[in-house]
N, C-alpha and C positions, 0 to 999 in steps of 0.2 A: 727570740727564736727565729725570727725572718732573718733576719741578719746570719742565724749558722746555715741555716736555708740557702739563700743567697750564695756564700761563701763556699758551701759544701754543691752547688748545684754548678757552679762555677768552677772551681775544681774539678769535676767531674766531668766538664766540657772541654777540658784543658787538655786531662789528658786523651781523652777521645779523640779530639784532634790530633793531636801532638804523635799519637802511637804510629808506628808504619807498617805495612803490610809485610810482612816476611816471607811470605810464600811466592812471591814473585821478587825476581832482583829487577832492582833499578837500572837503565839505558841510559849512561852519559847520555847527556843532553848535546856534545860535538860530538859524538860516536856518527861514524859516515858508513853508509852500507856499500856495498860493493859493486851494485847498480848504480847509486848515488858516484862513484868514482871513475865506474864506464861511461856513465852519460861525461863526466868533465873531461876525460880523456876525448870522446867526438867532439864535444864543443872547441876544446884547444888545438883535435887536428883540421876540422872544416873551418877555423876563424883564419888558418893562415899564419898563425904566429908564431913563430918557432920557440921565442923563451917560451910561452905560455905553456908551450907541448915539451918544451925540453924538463920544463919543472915537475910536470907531472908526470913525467917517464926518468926521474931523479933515482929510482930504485930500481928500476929496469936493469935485467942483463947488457951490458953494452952493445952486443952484437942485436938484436932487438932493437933499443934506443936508436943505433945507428939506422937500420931499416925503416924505424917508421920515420925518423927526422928525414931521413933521405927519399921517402914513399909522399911525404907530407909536401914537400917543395915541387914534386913530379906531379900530384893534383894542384897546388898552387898554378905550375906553367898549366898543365894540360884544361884548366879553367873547371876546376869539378865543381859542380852548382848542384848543392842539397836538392832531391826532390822529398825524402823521404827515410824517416828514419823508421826503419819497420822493426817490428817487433821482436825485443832480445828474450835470450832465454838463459835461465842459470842452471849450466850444466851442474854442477855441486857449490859445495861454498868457495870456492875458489877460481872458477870457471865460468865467465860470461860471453856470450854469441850475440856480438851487434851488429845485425847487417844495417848497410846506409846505402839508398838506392840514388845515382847520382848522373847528372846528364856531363858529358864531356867531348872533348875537343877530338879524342880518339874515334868515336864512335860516326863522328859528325864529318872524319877524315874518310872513312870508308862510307859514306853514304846510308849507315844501316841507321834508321829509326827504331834504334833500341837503346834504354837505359839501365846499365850494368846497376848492379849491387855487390859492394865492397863490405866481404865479412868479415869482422875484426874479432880473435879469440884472445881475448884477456885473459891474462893469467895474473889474479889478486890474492894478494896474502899478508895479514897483519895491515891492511888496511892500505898498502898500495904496489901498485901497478909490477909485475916481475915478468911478465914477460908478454907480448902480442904477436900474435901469428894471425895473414892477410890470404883472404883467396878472395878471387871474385868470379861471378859466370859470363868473362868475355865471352861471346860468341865466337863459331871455329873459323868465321872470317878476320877476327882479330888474329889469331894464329897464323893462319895462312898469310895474312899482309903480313905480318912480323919478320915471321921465315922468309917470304921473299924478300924482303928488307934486307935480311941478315946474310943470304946468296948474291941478289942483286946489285946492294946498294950499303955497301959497306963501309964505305968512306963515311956515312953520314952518321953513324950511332957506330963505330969501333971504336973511337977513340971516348966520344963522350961515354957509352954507355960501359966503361970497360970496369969500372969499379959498382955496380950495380946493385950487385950481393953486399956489398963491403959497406954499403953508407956511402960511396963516393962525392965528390963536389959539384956535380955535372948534371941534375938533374933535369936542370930546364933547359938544357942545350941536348942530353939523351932525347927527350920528348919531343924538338922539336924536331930533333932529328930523323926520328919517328915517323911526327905527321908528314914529314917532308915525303917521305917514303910511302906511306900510306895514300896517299896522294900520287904518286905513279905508280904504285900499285893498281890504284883502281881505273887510271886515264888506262893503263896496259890492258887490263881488262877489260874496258870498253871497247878497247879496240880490238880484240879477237871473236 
């Protein structure tokens, strides 16, 4: 009698175990969320390495792709040093907002002790990356140095910055073109 006991209590525990909850579905276990794929996107544009960010912009629109590889080598020169990666938000499931607050070379050209944040609008679907759109809140003194740049001092960023929109090949020569400019911008200014 122990023995069917045993056997029958056994059994019993078998399939207790063994049963699965149906009322909830199961989450692949490599299933990647969508925040999980915006954060790899910052990591491969602030490490500097272009496969690293070209692989994860693989499904991207080209005209995007080309932006941000060509936006990625323009922080490379202009030396963007993470300070902060402030907090994203997920507009729907397809749409994620990650600003990254970051010190650089621009801001350090104009004398302002301010550090910009670069918002990055991802656009994820089916699990990777279709498209990013970039703003940032330069200050209206970046403006103004740019514009007079672009009046005054044209030789230095006409040629490098001319493909700009397009992904161009010029980025670190646009930028330095830039600070060069930014740089008599503000010696001009001092002196009025």
């Amino acid at each position: 009698m122990k023995i069917h006991q045993t056997i029958l209590l056994s059994l019993f525990l078998f399939l207790f175990i063994s049963c699965k909850n149906t009322t909830q579905p199961e989450t692949p276990v490599n299933q990647i969320s969508n925040v999980d794929i915006a954060n790899k996107f910052v990591d491969a544009f602030y490490s500097f390495n272009r496969d690293s960010l070209a692989s994860i912009l693989s499904h991207a629109k080209e005209s995007s792709r080309a932006d941000i590889l060509y936006y990625q080598k323009w922080a490379e020169c202009g030396h963007y040093e993470v300070l902060k990666r402030d907090a994203y938000s997920e507009k729907n499931d397809s749409l994620i907002i990650f600003p990254v607050t970051v010190k650089d070379d621009l801001m350090a050209a104009l004398h302002i002790d301010f550090n910009v944040t670069d918002t990055f609008r991802i656009s994820i679907k089916n699990g990777h990356i279709r498209s990013i759109q970039t703003s940032s809140n330069d200050p209206d003194t970046f403006f103004e140095a740019k514009e007079w740049v672009k009046k005054n001092r044209p030789d230095l960023i006409e040629k490098a910055c001319d493909r700009i929109g397009t992904g161009g090949p010029t980025p670190c020569e646009c930028i330095q073109g830039m600070l060069k400019g930014f740089g008599e911008f503000i010696s001009k200014k001092q002196t009025n």
